[in-house]
N, C-alpha and C positions, 0 to 999 in steps of 0.2 A: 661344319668347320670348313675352311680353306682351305686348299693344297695349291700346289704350284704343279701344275702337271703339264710336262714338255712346256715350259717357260708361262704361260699364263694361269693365273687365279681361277681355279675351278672348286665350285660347293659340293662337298659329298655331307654323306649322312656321320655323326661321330665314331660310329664304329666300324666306319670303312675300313675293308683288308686292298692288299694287292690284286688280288684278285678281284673285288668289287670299280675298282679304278678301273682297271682291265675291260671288262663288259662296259664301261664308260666309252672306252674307244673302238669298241667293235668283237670285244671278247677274247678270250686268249688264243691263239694262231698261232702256225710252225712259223722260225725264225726270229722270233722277237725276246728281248731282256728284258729285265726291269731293275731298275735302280732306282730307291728310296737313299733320299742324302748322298747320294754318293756312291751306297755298298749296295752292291748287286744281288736281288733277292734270288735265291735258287726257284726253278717252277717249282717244285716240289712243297717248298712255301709260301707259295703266292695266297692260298685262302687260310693259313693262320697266321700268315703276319699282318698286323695292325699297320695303318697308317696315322702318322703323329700328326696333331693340327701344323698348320705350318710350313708341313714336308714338301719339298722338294722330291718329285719323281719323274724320273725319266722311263719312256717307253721307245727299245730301241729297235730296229729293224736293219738284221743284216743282209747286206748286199753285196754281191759277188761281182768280179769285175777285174782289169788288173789297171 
């Protein structure tokens, strides 16, 4: 299947979780969010929530600064 991950089209396996995305980009790490569609997965649910064909996910990294 498809995903839209951080704005381009990337193939995962069908039963890809958030977590599975995650190790796509270098695996999970302090600082970072994730947002499927919009709604912000807690870590706590990054490897049982499912990713829907289609989805839109964003992988975000916060930065300190003023």
């Amino acid at each position: 299947m498809e995903i839209k991950l951080n704005g381009e089209w990337t193939e995962f396996p069908d039963d890809a979780t958030v977590a599975d995305v995650l190790e796509h980009t270098g695996g999970p790490r302090p600082g970072i969010a994730v947002a499927v569609d919009g709604v912000v997965v807690r870590r706590a649910d990054w490897a049982a929530t499912p990713v829907p064909k289609g989805a839109g996910v964003d992988v975000l990294t916060a930065v300190q600064g003023g």
